[in-house]
Kinemage of the C-alpha trace (Angstrom):
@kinemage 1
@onewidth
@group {chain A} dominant
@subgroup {mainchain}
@vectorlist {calphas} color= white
{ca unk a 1} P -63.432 -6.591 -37.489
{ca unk a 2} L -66.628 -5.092 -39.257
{ca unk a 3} L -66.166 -3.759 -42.771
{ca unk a 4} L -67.848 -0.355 -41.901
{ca unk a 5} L -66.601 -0.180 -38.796
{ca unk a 6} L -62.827 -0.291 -40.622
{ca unk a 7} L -63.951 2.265 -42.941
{ca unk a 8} L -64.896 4.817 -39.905
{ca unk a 9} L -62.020 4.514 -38.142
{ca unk a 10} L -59.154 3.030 -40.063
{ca unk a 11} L -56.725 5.947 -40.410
{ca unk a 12} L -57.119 6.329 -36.362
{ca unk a 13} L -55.727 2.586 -35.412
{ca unk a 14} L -52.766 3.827 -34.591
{ca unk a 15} L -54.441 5.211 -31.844
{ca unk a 16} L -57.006 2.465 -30.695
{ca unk a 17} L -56.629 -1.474 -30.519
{ca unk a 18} L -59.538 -2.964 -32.604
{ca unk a 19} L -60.729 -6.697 -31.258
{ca unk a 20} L -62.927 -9.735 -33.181
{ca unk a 21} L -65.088 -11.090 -31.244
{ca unk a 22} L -62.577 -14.356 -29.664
{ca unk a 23} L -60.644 -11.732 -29.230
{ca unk a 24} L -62.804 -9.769 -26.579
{ca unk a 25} L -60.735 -8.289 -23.791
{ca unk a 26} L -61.877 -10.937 -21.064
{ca unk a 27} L -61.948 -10.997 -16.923
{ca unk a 28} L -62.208 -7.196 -17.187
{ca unk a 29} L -64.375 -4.240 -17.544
{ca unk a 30} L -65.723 -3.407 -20.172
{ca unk a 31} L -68.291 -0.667 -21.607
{ca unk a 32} L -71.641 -2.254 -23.730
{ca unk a 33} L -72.999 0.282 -26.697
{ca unk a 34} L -75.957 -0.455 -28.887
{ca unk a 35} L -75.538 -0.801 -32.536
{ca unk a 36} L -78.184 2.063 -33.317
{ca unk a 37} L -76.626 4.458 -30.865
{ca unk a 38} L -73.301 4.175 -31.999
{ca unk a 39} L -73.807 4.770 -35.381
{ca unk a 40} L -75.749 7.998 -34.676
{ca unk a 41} L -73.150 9.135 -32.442
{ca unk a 42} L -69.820 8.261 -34.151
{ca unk a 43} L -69.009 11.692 -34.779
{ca unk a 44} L -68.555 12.212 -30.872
{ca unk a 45} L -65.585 9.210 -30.860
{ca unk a 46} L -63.830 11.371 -34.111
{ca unk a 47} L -64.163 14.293 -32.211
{ca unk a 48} L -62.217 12.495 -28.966
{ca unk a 49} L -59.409 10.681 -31.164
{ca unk a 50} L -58.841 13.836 -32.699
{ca unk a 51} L -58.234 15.728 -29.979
{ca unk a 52} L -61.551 18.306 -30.283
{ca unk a 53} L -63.843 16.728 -28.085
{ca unk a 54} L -64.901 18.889 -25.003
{ca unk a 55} L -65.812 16.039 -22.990
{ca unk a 56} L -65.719 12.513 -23.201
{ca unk a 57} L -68.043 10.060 -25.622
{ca unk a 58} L -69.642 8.542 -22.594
{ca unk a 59} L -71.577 11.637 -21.523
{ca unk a 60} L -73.281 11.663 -24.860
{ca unk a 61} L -73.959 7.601 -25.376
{ca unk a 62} L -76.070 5.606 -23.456
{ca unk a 63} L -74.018 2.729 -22.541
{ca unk a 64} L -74.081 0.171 -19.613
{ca unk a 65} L -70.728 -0.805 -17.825
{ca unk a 66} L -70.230 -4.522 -17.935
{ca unk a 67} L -67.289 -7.822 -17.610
{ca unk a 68} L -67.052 -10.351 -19.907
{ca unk a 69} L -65.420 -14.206 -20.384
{ca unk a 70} L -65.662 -16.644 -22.632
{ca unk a 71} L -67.612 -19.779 -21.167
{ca unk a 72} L -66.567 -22.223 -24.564
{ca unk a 73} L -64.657 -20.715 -27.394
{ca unk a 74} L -67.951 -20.090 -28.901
{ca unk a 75} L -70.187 -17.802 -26.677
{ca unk a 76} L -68.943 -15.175 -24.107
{ca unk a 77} L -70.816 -14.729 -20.584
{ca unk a 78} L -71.306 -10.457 -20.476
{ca unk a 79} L -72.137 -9.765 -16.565
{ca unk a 80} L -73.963 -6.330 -16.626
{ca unk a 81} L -76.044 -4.009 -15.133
{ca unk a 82} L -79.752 -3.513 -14.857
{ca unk a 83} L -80.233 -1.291 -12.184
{ca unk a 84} L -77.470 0.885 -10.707
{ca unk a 85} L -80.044 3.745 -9.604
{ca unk a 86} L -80.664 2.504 -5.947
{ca unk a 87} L -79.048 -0.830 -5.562
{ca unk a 88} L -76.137 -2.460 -7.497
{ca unk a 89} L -77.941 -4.911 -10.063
{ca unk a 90} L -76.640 -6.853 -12.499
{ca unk a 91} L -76.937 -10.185 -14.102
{ca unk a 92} L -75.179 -12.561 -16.669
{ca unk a 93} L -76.202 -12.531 -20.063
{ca unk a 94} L -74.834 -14.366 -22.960
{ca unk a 95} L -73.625 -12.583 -26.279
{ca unk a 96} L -73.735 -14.971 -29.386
{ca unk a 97} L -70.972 -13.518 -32.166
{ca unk a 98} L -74.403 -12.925 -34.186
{ca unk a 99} L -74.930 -9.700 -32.288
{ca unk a 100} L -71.714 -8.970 -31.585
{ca unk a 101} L -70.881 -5.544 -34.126
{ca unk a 102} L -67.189 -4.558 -33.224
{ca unk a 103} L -64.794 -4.099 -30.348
{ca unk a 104} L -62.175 -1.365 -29.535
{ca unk a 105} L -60.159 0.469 -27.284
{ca unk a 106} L -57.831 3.218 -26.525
{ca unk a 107} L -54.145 3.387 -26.716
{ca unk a 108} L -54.130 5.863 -23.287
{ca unk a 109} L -53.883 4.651 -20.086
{ca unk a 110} L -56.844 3.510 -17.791
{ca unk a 111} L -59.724 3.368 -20.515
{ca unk a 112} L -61.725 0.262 -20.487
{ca unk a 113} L -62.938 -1.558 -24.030
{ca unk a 114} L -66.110 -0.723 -26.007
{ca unk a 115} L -68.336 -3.498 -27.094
{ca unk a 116} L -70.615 -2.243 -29.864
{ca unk a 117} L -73.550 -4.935 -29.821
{ca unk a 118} L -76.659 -5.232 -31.856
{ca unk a 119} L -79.627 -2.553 -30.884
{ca unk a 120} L -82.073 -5.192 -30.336
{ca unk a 121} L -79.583 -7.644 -27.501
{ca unk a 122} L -78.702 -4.185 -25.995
{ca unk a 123} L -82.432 -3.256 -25.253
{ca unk a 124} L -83.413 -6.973 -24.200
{ca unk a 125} L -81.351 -6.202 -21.503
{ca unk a 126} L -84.479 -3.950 -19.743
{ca unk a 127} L -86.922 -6.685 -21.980
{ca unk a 128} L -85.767 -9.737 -20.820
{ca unk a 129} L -87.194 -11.668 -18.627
{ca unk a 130} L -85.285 -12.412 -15.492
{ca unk a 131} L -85.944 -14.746 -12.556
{ca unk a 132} L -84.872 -15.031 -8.661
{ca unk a 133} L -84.502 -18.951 -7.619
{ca unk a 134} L -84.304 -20.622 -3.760
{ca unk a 135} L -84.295 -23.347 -3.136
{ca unk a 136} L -85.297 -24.388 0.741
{ca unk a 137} L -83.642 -27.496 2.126
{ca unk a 138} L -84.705 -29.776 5.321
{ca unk a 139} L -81.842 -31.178 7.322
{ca unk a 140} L -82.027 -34.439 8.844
{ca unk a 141} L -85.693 -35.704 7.212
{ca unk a 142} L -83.835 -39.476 6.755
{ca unk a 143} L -82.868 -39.663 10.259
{ca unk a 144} L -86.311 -38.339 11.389
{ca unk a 145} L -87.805 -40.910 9.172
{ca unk a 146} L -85.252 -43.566 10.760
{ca unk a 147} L -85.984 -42.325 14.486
{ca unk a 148} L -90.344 -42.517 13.875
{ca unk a 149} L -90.726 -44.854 11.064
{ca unk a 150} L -93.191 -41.980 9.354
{ca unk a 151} L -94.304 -38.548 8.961
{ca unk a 152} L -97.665 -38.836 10.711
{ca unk a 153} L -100.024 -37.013 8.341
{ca unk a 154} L -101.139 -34.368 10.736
{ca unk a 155} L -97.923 -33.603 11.134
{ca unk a 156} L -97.907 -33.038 6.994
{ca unk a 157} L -100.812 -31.143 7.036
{ca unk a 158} L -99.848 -28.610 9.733
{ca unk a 159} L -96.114 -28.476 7.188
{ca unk a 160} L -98.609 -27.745 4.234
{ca unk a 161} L -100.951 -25.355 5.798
{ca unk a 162} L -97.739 -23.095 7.199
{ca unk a 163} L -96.741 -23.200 3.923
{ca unk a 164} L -100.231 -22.245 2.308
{ca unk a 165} L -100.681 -19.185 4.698
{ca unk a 166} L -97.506 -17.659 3.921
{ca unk a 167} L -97.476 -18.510 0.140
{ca unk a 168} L -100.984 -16.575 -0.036
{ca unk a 169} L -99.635 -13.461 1.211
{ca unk a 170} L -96.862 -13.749 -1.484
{ca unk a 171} L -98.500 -13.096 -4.515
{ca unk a 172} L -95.157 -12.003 -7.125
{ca unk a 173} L -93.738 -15.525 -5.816
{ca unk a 174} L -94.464 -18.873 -6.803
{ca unk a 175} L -93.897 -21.728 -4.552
{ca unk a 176} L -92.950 -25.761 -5.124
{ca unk a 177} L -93.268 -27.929 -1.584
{ca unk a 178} L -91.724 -31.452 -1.588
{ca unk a 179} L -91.954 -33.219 1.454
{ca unk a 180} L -87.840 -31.731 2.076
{ca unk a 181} L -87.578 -29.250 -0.303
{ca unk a 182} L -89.132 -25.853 -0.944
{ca unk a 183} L -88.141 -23.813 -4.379
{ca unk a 184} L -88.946 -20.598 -5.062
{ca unk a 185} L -89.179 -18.751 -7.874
{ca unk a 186} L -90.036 -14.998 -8.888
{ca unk a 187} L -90.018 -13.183 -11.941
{ca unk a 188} L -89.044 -9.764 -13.072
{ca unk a 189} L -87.964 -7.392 -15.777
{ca unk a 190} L -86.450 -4.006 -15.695
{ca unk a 191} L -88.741 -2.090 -17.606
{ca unk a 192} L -91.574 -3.607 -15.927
{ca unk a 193} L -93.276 -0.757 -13.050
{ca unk a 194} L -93.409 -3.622 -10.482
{ca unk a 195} L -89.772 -3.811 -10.523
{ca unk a 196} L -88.898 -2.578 -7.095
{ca unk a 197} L -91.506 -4.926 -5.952
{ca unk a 198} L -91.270 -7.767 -7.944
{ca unk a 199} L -87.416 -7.726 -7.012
{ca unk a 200} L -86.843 -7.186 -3.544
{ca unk a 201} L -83.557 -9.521 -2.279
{ca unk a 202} L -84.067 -8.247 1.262
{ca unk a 203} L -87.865 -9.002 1.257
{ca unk a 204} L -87.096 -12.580 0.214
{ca unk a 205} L -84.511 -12.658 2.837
{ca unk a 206} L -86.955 -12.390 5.343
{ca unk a 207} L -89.521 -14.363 3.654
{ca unk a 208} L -86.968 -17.341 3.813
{ca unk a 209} L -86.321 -16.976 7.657
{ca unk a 210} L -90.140 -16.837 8.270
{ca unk a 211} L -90.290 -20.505 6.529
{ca unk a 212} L -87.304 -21.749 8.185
{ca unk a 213} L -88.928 -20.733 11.634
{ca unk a 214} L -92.045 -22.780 10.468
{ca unk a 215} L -90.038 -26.329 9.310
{ca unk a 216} L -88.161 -25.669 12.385
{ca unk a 217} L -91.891 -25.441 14.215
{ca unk a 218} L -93.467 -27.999 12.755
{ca unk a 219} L -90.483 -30.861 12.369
{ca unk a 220} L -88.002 -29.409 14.972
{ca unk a 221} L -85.570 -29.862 12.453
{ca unk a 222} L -82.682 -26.775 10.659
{ca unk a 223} L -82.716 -25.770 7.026
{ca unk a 224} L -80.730 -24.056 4.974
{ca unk a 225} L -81.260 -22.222 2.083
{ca unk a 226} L -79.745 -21.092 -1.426
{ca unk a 227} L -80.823 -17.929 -3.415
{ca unk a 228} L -79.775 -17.151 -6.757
{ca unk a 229} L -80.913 -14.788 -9.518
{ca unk a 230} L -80.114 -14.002 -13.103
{ca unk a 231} L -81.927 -14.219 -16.837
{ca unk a 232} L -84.466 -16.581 -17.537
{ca unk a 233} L -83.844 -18.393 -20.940
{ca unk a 234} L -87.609 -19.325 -21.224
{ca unk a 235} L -89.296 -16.473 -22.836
{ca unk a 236} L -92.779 -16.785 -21.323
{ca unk a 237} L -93.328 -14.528 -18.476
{ca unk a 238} L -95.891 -16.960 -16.698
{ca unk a 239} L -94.144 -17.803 -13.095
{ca unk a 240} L -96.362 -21.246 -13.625
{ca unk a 241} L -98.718 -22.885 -15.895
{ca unk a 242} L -101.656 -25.345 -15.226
{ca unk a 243} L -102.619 -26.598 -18.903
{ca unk a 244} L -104.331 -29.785 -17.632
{ca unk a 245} L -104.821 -30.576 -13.549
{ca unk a 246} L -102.611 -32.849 -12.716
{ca unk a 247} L -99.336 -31.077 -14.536
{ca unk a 248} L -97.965 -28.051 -13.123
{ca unk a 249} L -95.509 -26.359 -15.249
{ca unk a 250} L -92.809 -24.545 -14.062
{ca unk a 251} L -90.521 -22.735 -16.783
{ca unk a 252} L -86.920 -22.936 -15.218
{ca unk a 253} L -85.018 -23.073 -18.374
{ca unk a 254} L -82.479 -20.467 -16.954
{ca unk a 255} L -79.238 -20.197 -15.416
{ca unk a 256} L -79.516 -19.238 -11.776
{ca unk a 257} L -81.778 -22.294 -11.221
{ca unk a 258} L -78.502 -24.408 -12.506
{ca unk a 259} L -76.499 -22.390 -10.376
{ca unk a 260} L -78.669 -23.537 -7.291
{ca unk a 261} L -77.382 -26.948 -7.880
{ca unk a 262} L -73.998 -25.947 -8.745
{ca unk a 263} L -73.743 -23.875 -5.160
{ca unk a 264} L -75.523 -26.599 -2.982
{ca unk a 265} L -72.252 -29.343 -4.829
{ca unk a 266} L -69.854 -27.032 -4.078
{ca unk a 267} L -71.485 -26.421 -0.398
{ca unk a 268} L -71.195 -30.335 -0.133
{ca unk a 269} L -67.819 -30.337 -0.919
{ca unk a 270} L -66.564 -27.136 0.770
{ca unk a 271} L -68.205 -28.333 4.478
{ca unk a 272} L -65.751 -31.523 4.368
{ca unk a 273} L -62.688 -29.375 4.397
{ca unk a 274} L -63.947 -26.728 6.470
{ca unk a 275} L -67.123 -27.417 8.977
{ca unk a 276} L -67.418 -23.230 8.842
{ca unk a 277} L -69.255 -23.431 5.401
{ca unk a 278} L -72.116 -25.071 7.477
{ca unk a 279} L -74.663 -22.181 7.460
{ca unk a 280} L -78.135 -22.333 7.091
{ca unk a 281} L -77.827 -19.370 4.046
{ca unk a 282} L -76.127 -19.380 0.749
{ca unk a 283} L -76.194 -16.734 -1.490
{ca unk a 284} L -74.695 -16.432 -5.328
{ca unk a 285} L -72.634 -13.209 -5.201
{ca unk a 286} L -74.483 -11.348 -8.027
{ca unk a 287} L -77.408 -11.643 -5.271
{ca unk a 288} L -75.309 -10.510 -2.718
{ca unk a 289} L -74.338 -7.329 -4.170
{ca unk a 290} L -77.435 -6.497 -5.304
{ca unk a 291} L -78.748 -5.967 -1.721
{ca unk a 292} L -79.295 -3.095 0.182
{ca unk a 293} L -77.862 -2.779 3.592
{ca unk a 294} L -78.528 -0.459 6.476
{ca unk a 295} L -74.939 1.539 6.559
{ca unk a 296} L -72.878 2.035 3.803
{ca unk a 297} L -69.727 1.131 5.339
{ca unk a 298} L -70.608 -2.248 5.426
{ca unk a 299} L -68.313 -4.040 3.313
{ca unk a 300} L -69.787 -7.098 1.297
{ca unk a 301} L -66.520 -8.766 0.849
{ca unk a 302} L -66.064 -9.574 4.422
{ca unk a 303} L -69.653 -10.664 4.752
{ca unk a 304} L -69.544 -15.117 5.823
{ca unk a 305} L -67.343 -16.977 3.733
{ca unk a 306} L -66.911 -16.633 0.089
{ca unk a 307} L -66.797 -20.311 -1.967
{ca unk a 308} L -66.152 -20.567 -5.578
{ca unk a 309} L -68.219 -23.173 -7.626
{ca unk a 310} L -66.828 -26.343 -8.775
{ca unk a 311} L -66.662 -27.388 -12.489
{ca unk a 312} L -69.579 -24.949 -13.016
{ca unk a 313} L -72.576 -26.201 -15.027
{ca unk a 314} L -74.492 -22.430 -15.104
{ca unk a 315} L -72.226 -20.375 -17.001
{ca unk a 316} L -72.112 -17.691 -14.542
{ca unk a 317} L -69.791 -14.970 -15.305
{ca unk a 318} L -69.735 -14.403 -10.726
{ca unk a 319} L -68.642 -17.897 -10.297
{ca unk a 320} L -68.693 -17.117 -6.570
{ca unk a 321} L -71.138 -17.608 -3.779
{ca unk a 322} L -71.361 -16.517 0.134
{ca unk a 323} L -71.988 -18.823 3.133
{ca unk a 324} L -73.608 -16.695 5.952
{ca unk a 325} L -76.017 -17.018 9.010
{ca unk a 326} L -79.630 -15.550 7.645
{ca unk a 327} L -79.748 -13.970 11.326
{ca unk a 328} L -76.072 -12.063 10.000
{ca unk a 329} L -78.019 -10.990 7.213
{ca unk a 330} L -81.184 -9.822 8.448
{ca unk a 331} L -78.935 -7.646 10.721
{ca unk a 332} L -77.084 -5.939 7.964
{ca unk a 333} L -79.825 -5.179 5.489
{ca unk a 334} L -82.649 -3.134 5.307
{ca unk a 335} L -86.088 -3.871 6.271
C-alpha cells in the first residue's frame, strides 16, 4: 500500500480494508478516482469515516464506476465507462501497477472498492483513442468458385462498385474489401465533438445490412457479420495511411480487432453443438449494451443467444458476445 496513502489514513483501518494492487477486489464493481482529485479532496473521505460528513464522498469527486480482473498476474483488464449520459458506454482498458496509486474499501455493508489511479491514465480515458471493428464475411465463395470455376470479372466489378458507392457516403469509416471479406473500422474519442457521430452502433447496424443486401445482390450468396469495439493501442488517430502507393496502412494494434477473431472461433465452435448460433450477426456484448433501443423495456439479456469466447486472445474484461438476426436488431433499436 502507498506510503502516503498509510500516513492519511492509518489510524482509520480499522474501519476500511486497504488492497495492493494483486490484491484488487476482482469480477466486481468497483469505483476509479484520479490521483490529482483525490488528493485535493481527502478531507471529504475523513469527514465520512469520521462520522461528520453530510453526504457521501462521491457527490464531491469525479469518479467513473468501473469492473476489474486480472488477465496475467501482471496487468488487470478495468472495464469502464465513457459515456453514461445517453447510452451505456464503456470499454476495456488496461491498468499497469505503474499507475496504479492505492486501493480501499469500507467495512459497511454494500459499498463497492475505490481505485485511486494516476491523474494522467484517469483522463486518457476521454483522450484515448478508441476504435469500432467489423468484420463482413461471405458464405459459400468456395462452393461458388467450385459450382462456376471463376468469379467473372464483371461480376467483381459490379461487387466493387456497390462497395465504392456506399463507402463514399461513409466518410468517419474506413473500409478493407477482399474478394470474401469486408472489415471495417472507425475511430473515436470521448472528448472529441464528433463523438455522437463518429460513434453511432445503430448507424453501423444499418450500414452492415445495406452491404449484406448488396453481396447478397451481386453473388446471391448470405453473410454474416461481427462488430466489436473498444481502445485502440496504436496511438495515431489516422483511420489509414498511404505513405507510398502500393501500401495501405491500417493501424489495428488494438483489442476489439483480436476479439473479432476470437468471436468468429468461438462462433465456429459454438454452431457444431448448437445449429441456433448460425446468424448472420454477432455482436461483442460491450457493443451490445452500448446501443440504443426504441423502448426501454427491452431487455438486452434476452436479446439472440449469448456465447462466451474460447481461450480468449483479446483480453476483454466482457468475455461475452451475442448471436442475433440483424433484421431482430434493426427492429429493436433506434433509427
Amino acid at each position: 500500500m502507498n506510503k502516503s496513502f498509510d500516513r492519511i489514513f492509518k489510524k482509520y483501518l480499522d474501519k476500511i480494508y486497504t488492497f495492493d494492487y494483486h490484491g484488487i477486489p476482482v469480477n466486481r464493481d468497483v469505483f476509479l478516482i484520479g490521483s490529482k482529485e483525490f488528493a485535493e479532496k481527502k478531507g471529504k473521505w475523513i469527514e465520512y469515516i469520521e462520522g461528520t460528513a453530510k453526504d457521501h464522498p462521491n457527490n464531491y469527486f469525479d469518479y467513473l464506476h468501473g469492473a476489474c480482473r486480472f488477465t496475467s498476474q501482471k496487468v488487470i483488464d478495468i472495464f469502464t465507462e465513457i459515456n453514461i449520459r445517453d447510452r451505456f458506454h464503456g470499454v476495456c482498458k488496461k491498468l499497469l501497477e505503474k499507475d496504479f496509486e492505492y486501493c480501499f474499501q469500507f467495512y459497511s455493508a454494500g459499498e463497492n472498492p475505490f481505485i485511486i489511479v494516476s491523474q494522467e491514465w484517469f483522463e486518457n480515458i476521454k483522450n484515448d483513442n478508441y476504435s469500432t471493428y467489423v468484420m463482413i464475411d461471405i458464405i459459400g465463395i468456395k462452393n461458388y468458385l467450385l459450382k462456376y470455376g471463376i468469379i467473372e470479372k464483371d461480376i467483381i466489378i459490379e461487387y466493387k462498385t456497390a462497395i465504392d458507392n456506399i463507402a463514399s457516403k461513409e466518410s468517419f469509416y474506413t473500409f478493407t474489401t477482399f474478394t470474401d471479406n469486408i472489415f471495417i473500422k472507425a475511430n473515436w474519442q470521448t472528448s472529441s465533438p464528433d463523438y455522437q457521430i463518429e460513434y453511432a452502433p445503430e448507424h453501423m447496424i444499418y450500414l452492415i445490412k445495406k452491404i449484406q443486401e448488396e453481396i447478397f445482390r451481386v453473388f446471391k450468396l448470405d453473410s454474416y457479420a461481427i462488430v466489436t469495439q473498444g481502445i485502440q493501442l496504436f496511438k495515431n488517430d489516422e483511420i489509414l495511411q498511404h505513405s507510398v502507393p502500393n501500401h495501405f496502412f491500417i493501424g489495428s494494434v488494438a483489442t476489439p480487432f483480436i476479439e473479432l477473431f476470437d468471436i468468429e472461433n468461438a462462433i465456429k465452435y459454438k454452431i457444431q453443438d448448437n445449429p441456433e448460433f448460425k446468424r448472420n450477426l454477432y455482436l461483442s456484448e460491450s457493443f451490445l449494451i452500448s446501443l440504443k433501443f426504441n423502448s426501454i423495456n427491452i431487455d438486452k439479456d434476452k436479446i439472440g443467444i449469448s456465447g462466451t469466447l474460447i481461450d480468449s486472445k483479446s483480453g476483454v474484461c466482457m468475455d461475452s458476445f451475442r448471436a442475433i438476426n440483424i433484421e431482430e436488431l434493426i427492429g429493436l433499436i433506434k433509427k
